[in-house]
N, C-alpha and C positions, 0 to 999 in steps of 0.2 A: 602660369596659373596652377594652382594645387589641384591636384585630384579630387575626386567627388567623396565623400567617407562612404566607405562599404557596411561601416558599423558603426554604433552612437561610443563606441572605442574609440574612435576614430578623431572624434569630435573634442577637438581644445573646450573647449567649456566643459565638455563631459569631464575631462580628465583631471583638469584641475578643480571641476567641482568634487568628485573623487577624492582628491588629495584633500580638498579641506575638510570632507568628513573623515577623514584618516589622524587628519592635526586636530582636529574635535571630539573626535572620540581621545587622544591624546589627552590632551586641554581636559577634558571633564573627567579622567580617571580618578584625581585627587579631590574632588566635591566635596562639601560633608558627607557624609552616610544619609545624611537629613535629608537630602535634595536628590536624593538616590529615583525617589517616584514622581519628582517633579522640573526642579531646573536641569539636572542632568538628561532626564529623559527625554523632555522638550526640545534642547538644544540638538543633543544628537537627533530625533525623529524629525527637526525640522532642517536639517542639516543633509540627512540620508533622500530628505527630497527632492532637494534640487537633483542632484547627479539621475534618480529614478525619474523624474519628470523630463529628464531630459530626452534621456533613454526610452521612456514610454513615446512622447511624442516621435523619436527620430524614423517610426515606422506609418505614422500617419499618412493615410493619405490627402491631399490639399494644404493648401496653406493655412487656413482657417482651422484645423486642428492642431497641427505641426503648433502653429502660434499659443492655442490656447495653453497645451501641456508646458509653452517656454515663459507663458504670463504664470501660471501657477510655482514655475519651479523661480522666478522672481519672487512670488509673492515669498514663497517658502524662505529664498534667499534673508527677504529683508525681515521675517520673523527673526531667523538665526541671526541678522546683527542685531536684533533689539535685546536677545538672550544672551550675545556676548556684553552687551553693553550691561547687562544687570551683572552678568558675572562679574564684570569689572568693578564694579561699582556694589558690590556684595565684596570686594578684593579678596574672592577667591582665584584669583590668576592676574595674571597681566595678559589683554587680547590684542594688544597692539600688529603683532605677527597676523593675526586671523584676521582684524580688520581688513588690512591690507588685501590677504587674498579674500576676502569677501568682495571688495571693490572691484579687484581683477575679473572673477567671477563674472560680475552686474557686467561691467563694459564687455565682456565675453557673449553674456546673454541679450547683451543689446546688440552686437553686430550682428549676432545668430539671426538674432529678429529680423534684420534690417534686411541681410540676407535673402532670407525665407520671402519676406513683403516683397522685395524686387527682382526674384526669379520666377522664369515663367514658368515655373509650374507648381 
């Protein structure tokens, strides 16, 4: 059995959510300039949440907090695929790479949940 995480470091969804704001800030350097106040910005601020919502909840106490901060960093997840999907579809990039770890992500942040719901504390 793994260890308990001592930090939301610690945390596989933390860190891969991390790395996909890393490949999205990547991803969106080459925008137009035009989308500089808008798609770009969006995508990264709704990108930069998940990993922070994570990280915010991992100090929570109860389940019922811990949970809400891991539904908000979902929520925030599936904004950022709707933002990859316009950037695709604006064919300022190809997101197939990002999709991918956006999925990993989600099922990351759904075992987290399941997790959290079925420990006793």
């Amino acid at each position: 059995m793994r260890e308990p995480a001592k930090s939301f470091q610690d945390l596989i969804a933390w860190q891969k959510a991390h790395n996909l704001v890393l490949a999205i800030y990547k991803f969106s350097e080459n925008f137009p300039k035009s989308e500089t106040y808008s798609l770009t910005s969006q995508l990264r601020r709704s990108a930069v949440s998940v990993p922070a919502n994570i990280a915010e909840g991992f100090k929570k106490k109860g389940k019922r907090d811990k949970l809400r901060f891991l539904n908000i960093a979902q929520g925030s997840l599936e904004e950022t695929r709707y933002y990859l999907i316009l950037a695709r579809d604006l064919r300022y990039a190809d997101s197939t790479d990002l999709m991918k770890l956006v999925e990993e992500v989600g099922k990351l942040l759904g075992g987290y949940s399941k997790g959290i719901l079925s420990s006793g504390s």
